[in-house]
C-alpha positions in Angstrom: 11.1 -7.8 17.5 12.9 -10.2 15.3 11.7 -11.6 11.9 12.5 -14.9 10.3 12.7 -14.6 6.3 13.0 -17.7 3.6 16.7 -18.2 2.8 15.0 -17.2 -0.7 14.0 -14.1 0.3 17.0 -13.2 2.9 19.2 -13.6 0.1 17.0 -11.7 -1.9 17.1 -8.7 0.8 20.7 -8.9 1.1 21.1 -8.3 -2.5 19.3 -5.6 -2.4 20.7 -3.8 0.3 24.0 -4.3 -1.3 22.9 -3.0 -4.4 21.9 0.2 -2.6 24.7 0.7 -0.2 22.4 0.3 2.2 22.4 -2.4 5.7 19.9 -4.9 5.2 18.2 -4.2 8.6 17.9 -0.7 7.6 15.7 -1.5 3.9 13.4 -3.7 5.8 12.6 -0.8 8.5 11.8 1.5 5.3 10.0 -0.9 3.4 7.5 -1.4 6.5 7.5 2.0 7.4 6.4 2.2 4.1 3.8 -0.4 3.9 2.4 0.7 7.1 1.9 4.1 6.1 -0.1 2.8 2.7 -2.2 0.7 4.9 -3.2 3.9 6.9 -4.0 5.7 4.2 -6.5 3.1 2.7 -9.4 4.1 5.0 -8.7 7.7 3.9 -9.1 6.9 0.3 -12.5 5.0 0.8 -13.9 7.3 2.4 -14.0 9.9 -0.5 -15.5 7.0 -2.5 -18.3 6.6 0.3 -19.2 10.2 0.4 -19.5 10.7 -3.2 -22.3 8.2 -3.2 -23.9 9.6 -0.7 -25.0 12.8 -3.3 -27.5 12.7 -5.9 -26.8 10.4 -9.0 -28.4 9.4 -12.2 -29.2 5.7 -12.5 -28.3 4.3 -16.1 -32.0 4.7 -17.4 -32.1 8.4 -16.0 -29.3 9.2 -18.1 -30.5 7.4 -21.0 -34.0 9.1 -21.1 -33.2 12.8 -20.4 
């Protein structure tokens, strides 16, 4: 696969990479590793979000009005 940056942000990379002793090739493997791990997880997390709502809950008046 190859991947075409902006001069801005190749430079930006490379800078980077230098900073860290690392190869530039090597950062952008990590960082999208990265990334693609996060977006996997994302699912995941909305699902707990789904589930809690599918309990019982008080409405804003029920609380209100005990």
């Amino acid at each position: 696969m190859e991947v075409h940056f902006s001069p801005e942000l190749e430079s930006k990379l490379t800078y980077s990479a230098t900073r860290q002793s690392r190869n530039p090739d090597e950062l952008v493997q990590d960082a999208v590793s990265r990334y693609i791990e996060e977006e996997a997880r994302k699912p995941e997390a909305g699902k707990g979000g789904e589930e809690a709502l599918q309990g019982e809950y008080l409405t804003r008046e029920q609380r209100s009005n005990p």
